[in-house]
Z-matrix of the N, CA and C atoms (Angstrom, degrees):
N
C 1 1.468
C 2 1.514 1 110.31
N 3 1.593 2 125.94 1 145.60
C 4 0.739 3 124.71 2 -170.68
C 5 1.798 4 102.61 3 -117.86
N 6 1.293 5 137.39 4 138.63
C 7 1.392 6 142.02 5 170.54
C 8 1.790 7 110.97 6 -112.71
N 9 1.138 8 90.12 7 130.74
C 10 1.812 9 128.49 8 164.79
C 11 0.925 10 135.48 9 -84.96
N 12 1.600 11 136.01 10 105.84
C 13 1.503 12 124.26 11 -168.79
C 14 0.896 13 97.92 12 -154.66
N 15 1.886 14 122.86 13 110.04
C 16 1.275 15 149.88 14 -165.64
C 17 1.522 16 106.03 15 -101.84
N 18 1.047 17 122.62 16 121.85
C 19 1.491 18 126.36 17 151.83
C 20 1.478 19 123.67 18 -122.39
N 21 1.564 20 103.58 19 -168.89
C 22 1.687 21 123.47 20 -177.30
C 23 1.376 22 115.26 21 67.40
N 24 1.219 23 127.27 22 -4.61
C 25 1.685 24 136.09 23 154.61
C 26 1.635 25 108.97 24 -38.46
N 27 1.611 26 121.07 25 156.07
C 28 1.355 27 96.00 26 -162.70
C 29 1.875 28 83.49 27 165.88
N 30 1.494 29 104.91 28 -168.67
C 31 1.386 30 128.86 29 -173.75
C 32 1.675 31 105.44 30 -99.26
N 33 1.347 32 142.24 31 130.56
C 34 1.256 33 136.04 32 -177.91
C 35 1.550 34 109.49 33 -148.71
N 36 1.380 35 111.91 34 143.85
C 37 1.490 36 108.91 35 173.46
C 38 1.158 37 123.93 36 -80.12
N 39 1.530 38 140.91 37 144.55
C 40 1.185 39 117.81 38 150.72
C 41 1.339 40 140.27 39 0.97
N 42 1.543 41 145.12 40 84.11
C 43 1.448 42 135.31 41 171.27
C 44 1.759 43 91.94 42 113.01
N 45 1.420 44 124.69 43 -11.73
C 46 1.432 45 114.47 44 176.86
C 47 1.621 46 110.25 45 -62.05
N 48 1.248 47 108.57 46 -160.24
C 49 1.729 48 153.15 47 -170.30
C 50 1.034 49 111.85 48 -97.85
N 51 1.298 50 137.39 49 140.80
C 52 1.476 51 127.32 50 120.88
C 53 1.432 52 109.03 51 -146.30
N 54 1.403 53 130.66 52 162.06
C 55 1.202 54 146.33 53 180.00
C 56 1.389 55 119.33 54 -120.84
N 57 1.492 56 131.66 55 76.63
C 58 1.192 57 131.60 56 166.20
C 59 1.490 58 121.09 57 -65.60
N 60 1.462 59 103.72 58 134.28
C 61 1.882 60 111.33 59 165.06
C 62 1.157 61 122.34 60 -108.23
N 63 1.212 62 132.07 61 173.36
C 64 1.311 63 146.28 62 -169.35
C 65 1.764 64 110.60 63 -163.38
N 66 1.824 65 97.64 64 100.79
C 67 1.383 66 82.61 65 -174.26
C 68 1.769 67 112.17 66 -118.37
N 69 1.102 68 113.45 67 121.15
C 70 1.586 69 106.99 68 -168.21
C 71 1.400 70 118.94 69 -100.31
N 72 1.677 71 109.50 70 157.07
C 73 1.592 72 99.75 71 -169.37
C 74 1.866 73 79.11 72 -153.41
N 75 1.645 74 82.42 73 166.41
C 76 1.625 75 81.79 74 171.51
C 77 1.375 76 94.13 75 128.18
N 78 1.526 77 124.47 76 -157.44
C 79 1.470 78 139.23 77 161.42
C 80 1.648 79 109.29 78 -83.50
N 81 1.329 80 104.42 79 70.19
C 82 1.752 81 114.83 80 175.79
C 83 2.119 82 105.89 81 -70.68
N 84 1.147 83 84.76 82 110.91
C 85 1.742 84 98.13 83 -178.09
C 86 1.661 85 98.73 84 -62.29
N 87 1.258 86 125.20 85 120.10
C 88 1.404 87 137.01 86 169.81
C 89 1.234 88 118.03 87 -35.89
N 90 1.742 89 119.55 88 -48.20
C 91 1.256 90 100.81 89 173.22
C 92 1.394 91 96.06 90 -122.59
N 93 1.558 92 99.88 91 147.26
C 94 1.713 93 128.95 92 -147.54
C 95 1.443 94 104.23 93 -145.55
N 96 1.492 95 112.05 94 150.04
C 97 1.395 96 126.12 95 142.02
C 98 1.358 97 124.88 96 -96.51
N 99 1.092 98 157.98 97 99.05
C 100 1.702 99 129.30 98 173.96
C 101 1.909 100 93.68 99 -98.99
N 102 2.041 101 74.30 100 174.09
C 103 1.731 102 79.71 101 -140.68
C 104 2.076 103 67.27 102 -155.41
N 105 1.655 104 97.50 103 137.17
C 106 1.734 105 110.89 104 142.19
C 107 1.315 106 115.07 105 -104.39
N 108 1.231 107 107.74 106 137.65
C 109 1.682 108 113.75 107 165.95
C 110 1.277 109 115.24 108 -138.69
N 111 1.413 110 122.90 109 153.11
C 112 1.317 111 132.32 110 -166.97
C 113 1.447 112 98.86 111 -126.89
N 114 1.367 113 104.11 112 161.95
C 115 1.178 114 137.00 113 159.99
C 116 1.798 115 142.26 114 -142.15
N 117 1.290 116 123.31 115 107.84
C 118 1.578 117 139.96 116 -152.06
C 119 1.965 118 98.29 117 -80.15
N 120 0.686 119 112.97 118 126.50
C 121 1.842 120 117.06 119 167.89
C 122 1.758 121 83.07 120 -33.19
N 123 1.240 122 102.39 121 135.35
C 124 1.781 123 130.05 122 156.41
C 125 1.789 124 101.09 123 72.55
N 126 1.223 125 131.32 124 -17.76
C 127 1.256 126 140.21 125 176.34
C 128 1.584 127 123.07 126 -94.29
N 129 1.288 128 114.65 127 144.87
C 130 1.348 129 140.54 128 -157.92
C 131 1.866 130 95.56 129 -58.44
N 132 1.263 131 124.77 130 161.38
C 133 1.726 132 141.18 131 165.62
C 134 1.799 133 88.31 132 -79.86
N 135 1.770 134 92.37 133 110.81
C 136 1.661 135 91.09 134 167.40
C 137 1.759 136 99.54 135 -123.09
N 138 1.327 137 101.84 136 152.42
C 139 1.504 138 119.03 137 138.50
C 140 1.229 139 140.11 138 1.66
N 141 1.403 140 138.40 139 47.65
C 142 1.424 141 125.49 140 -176.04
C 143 1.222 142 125.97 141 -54.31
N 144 1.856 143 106.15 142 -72.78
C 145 1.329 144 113.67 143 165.34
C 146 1.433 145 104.27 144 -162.43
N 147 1.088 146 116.60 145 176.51
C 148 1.925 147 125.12 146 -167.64
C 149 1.165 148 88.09 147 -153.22
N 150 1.691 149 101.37 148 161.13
C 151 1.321 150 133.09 149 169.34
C 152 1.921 151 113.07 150 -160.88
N 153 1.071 152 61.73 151 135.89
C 154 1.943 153 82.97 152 177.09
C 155 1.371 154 125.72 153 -76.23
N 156 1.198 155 115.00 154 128.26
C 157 1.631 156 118.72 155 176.03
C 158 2.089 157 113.28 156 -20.49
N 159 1.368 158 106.25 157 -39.23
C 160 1.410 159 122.36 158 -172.85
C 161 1.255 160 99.16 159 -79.92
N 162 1.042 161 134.29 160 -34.46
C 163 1.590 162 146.92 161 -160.04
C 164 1.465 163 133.96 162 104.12
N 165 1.694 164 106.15 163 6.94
C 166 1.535 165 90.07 164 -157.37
C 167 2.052 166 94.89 165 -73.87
N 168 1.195 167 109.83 166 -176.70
C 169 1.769 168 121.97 167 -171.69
C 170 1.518 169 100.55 168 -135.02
N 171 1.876 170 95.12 169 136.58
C 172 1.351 171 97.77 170 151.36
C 173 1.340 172 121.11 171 -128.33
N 174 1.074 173 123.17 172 140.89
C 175 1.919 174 120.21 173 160.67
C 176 1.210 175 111.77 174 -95.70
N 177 1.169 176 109.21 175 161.36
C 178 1.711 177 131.95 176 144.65
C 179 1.266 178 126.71 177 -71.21
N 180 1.193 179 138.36 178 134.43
C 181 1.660 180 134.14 179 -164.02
C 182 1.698 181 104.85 180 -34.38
N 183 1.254 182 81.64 181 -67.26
C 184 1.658 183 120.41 182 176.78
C 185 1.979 184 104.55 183 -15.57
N 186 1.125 185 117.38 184 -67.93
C 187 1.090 186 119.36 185 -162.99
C 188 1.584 187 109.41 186 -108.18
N 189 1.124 188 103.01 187 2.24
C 190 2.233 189 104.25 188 176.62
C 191 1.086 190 107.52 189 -71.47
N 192 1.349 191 106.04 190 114.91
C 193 1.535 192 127.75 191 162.88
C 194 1.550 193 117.83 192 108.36
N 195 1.849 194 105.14 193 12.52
C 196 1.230 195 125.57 194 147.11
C 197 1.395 196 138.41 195 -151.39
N 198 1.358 197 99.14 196 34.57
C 199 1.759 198 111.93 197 156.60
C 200 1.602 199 94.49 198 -145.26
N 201 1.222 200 94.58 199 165.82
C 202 1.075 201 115.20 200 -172.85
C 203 1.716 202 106.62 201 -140.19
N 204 1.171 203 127.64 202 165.27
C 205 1.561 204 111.47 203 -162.11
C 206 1.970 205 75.65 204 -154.09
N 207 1.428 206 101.78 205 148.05
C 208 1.821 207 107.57 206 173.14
C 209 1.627 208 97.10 207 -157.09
N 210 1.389 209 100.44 208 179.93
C 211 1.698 210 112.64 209 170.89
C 212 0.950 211 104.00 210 -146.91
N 213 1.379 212 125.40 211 168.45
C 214 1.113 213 136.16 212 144.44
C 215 1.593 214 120.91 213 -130.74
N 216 1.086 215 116.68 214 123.53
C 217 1.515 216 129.18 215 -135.22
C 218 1.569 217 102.42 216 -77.25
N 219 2.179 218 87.29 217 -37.22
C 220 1.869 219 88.42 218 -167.00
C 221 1.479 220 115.78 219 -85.45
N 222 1.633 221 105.56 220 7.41
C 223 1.538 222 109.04 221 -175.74
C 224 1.443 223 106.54 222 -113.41
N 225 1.075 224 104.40 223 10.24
C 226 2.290 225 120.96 224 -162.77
C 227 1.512 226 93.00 225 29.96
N 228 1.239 227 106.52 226 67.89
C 229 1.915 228 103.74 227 164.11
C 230 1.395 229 108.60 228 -140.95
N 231 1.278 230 105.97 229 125.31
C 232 1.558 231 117.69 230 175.10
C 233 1.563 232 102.33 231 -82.60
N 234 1.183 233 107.87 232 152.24
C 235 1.966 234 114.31 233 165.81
C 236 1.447 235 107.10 234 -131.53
N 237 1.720 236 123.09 235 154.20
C 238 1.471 237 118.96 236 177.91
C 239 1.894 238 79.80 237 -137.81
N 240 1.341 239 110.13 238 105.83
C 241 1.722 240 106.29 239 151.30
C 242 1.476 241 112.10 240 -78.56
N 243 1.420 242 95.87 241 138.31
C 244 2.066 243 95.23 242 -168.23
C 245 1.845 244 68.76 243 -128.84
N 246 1.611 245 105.59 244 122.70
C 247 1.303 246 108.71 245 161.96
C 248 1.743 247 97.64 246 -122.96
N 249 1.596 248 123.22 247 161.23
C 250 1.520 249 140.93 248 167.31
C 251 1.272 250 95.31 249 80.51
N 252 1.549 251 130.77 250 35.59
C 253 1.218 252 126.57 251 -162.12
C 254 1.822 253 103.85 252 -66.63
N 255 1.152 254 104.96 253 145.74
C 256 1.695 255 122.32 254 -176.04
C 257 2.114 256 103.35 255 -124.25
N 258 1.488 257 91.35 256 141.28
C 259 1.646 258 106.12 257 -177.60
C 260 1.418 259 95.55 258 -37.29
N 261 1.236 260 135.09 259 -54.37
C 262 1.475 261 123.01 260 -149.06
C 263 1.559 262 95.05 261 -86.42
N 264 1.031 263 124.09 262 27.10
C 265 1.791 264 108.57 263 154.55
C 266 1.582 265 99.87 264 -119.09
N 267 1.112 266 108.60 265 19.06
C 268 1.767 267 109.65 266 165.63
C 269 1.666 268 96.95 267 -77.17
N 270 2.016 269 106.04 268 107.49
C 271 1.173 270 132.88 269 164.59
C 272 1.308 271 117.37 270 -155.41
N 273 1.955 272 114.91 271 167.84
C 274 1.175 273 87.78 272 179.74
C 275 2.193 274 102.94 273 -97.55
N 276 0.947 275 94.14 274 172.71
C 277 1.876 276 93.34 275 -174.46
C 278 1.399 277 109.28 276 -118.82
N 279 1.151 278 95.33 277 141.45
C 280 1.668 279 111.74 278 -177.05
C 281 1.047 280 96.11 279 -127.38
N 282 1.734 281 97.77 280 144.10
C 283 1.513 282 126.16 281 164.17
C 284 1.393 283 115.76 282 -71.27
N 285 1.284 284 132.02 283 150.54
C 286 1.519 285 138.98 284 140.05
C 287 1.031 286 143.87 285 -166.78
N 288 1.529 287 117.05 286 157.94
C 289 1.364 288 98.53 287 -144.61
C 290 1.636 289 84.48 288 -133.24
N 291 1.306 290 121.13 289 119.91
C 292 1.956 291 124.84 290 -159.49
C 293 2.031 292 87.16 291 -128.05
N 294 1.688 293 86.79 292 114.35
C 295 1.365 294 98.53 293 165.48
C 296 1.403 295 120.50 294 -108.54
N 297 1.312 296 109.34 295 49.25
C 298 1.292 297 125.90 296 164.51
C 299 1.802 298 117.86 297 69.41
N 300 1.181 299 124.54 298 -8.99
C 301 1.039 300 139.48 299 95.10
C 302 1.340 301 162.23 300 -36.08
N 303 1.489 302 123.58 301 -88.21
C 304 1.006 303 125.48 302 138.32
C 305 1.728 304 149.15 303 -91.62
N 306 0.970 305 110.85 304 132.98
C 307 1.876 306 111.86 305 146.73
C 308 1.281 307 127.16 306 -36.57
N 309 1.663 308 112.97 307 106.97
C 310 1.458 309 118.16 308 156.07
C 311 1.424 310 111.82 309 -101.18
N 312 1.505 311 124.89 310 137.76
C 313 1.501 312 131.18 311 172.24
C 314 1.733 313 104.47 312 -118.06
N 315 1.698 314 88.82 313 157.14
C 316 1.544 315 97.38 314 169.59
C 317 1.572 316 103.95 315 -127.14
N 318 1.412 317 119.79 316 172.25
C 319 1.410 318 122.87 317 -157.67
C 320 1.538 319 91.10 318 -62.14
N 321 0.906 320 154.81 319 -24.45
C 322 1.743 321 149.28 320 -105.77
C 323 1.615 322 124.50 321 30.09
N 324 1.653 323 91.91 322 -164.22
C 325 1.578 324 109.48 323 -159.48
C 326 1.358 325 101.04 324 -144.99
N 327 1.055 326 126.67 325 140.52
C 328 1.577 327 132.75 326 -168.41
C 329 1.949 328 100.23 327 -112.27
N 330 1.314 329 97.27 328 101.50
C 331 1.468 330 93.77 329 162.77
C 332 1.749 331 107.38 330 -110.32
N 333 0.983 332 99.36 331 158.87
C 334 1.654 333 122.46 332 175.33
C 335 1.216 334 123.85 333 -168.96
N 336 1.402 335 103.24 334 130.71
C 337 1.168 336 130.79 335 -150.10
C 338 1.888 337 104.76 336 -114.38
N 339 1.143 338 107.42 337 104.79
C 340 1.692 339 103.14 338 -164.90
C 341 1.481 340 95.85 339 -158.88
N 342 1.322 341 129.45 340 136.92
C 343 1.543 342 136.24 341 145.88
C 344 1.351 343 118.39 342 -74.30
Protein backbone atom coordinates (compact mmCIF):
# COMPACT_ATOMS: atom_id res chain seq x y z
CA UNK A 1 0.00 0.00 0.00
CA UNK A 2 1.00 3.18 -0.80
CA UNK A 3 0.01 6.57 1.56
CA UNK A 4 -0.57 10.30 0.54
CA UNK A 5 -0.26 13.28 2.59
CA UNK A 6 -0.83 16.60 0.97
CA UNK A 7 -0.27 19.83 2.58
CA UNK A 8 0.14 23.83 2.45
CA UNK A 9 -3.42 24.21 0.80
CA UNK A 10 -4.99 27.18 2.49
CA UNK A 11 -6.67 30.81 1.85
CA UNK A 12 -4.74 33.06 -0.91
CA UNK A 13 -5.24 36.37 -2.58
CA UNK A 14 -5.45 37.03 -5.95
CA UNK A 15 -1.72 37.00 -7.60
CA UNK A 16 -0.39 35.24 -4.17
CA UNK A 17 1.79 31.94 -3.38
CA UNK A 18 1.30 28.79 -2.24
CA UNK A 19 3.45 25.73 -1.80
CA UNK A 20 1.77 22.40 -1.76
CA UNK A 21 3.47 18.92 -0.58
CA UNK A 22 2.92 15.54 -1.07
CA UNK A 23 4.67 13.22 1.12
CA UNK A 24 4.48 9.42 0.44
CA UNK A 25 5.31 6.35 2.43
CA UNK A 26 4.32 2.86 2.17
CA UNK A 27 5.35 0.29 -0.71
CA UNK A 28 6.35 3.27 -3.22
CA UNK A 29 6.82 1.29 -6.68
CA UNK A 30 10.41 2.43 -7.99
CA UNK A 31 9.32 3.40 -11.13
CA UNK A 32 6.60 6.14 -10.82
CA UNK A 33 4.80 9.03 -12.23
CA UNK A 34 3.54 11.62 -9.63
CA UNK A 35 1.05 13.88 -10.77
CA UNK A 36 -1.24 17.05 -8.96
CA UNK A 37 -4.73 17.17 -9.84
CA UNK A 38 -7.51 19.31 -8.95
CA UNK A 39 -10.88 19.44 -8.76
CA UNK A 40 -13.51 22.78 -8.93
CA UNK A 41 -17.19 22.25 -7.14
CA UNK A 42 -19.42 20.68 -10.19
CA UNK A 43 -16.22 20.06 -12.50
CA UNK A 44 -14.38 17.03 -13.71
CA UNK A 45 -10.57 15.73 -11.71
CA UNK A 46 -8.14 17.51 -14.21
CA UNK A 47 -4.46 17.43 -14.82
CA UNK A 48 -2.25 19.90 -13.15
CA UNK A 49 1.11 18.70 -13.74
CA UNK A 50 3.35 15.38 -13.49
CA UNK A 51 6.74 14.48 -13.32
CA UNK A 52 8.69 11.47 -13.84
CA UNK A 53 11.00 9.59 -11.65
CA UNK A 54 13.85 11.05 -14.35
CA UNK A 55 12.40 14.43 -14.14
CA UNK A 56 10.82 15.16 -17.26
CA UNK A 57 7.38 17.83 -16.42
CA UNK A 58 4.08 18.31 -17.58
CA UNK A 59 1.51 21.23 -17.30
CA UNK A 60 -1.81 22.02 -18.31
CA UNK A 61 -2.19 25.14 -20.55
CA UNK A 62 -3.96 26.55 -17.73
CA UNK A 63 -1.20 26.85 -15.26
CA UNK A 64 2.34 27.01 -17.56
CA UNK A 65 4.43 29.50 -16.49
CA UNK A 66 3.02 29.55 -12.94
CA UNK A 67 3.43 26.36 -11.11
CA UNK A 68 5.98 24.53 -11.11
CA UNK A 69 5.85 20.81 -9.82
CA UNK A 70 9.54 18.99 -8.37
CA UNK A 71 10.51 15.88 -6.18
CA UNK A 72 12.73 14.84 -4.28
CA UNK A 73 13.22 11.23 -4.60
CA UNK A 74 15.29 10.70 -1.24
CA UNK A 75 12.53 12.33 0.85
CA UNK A 76 9.43 10.59 -1.44
CA UNK A 77 7.97 14.22 -1.52
CA UNK A 78 6.51 15.78 -4.44
CA UNK A 79 6.09 19.84 -4.37
CA UNK A 80 3.72 22.04 -6.85
CA UNK A 81 4.71 26.02 -6.32
CA UNK A 82 1.48 27.72 -7.75
CA UNK A 83 2.69 31.42 -7.91
CA UNK A 84 0.11 34.60 -9.62
CA UNK A 85 -2.53 32.42 -8.36
CA UNK A 86 -6.09 33.46 -10.05
CA UNK A 87 -9.89 32.53 -8.53
CA UNK A 88 -10.31 29.88 -11.12
CA UNK A 89 -7.61 27.59 -9.66
CA UNK A 90 -9.74 27.67 -6.47
CA UNK A 91 -9.82 23.60 -6.12
CA UNK A 92 -9.20 21.04 -3.95
CA UNK A 93 -5.65 19.09 -5.16
CA UNK A 94 -4.71 15.71 -5.06
CA UNK A 95 -1.63 13.94 -4.99
CA UNK A 96 -0.63 10.94 -7.22
CA UNK A 97 1.57 8.84 -7.75
CA UNK A 98 0.51 6.23 -11.14
CA UNK A 99 2.95 3.37 -11.64
CA UNK A 100 1.73 2.61 -14.78
CA UNK A 101 -0.48 0.33 -13.46
CA UNK A 102 -2.00 1.58 -10.75
CA UNK A 103 -3.56 4.79 -9.07
CA UNK A 104 -2.38 6.11 -5.79
CA UNK A 105 -4.59 9.05 -4.16
CA UNK A 106 -4.21 11.30 -1.19
CA UNK A 107 -7.13 12.84 0.84
CA UNK A 108 -6.47 16.37 -0.91
CA UNK A 109 -5.80 20.01 -0.15
CA UNK A 110 -8.15 22.85 -0.28
CA UNK A 111 -6.78 25.87 -2.04
CA UNK A 112 -8.80 29.03 -2.56
CA UNK A 113 -8.17 31.69 -4.15
CA UNK A 114 -10.44 34.81 -3.07
CA UNK A 115 -9.75 38.57 -1.94
Amino acid sequence: QVQLVESGGGLVQPGGSLRLSCAASGSIPSINRMGWYRQAPGKQRELVASIAGGGPTGYADSVKGRFTISRDNAKNTMYLQMNSLKPEDTAVYYCNIYDYVHNYWGQGTQVTVSS
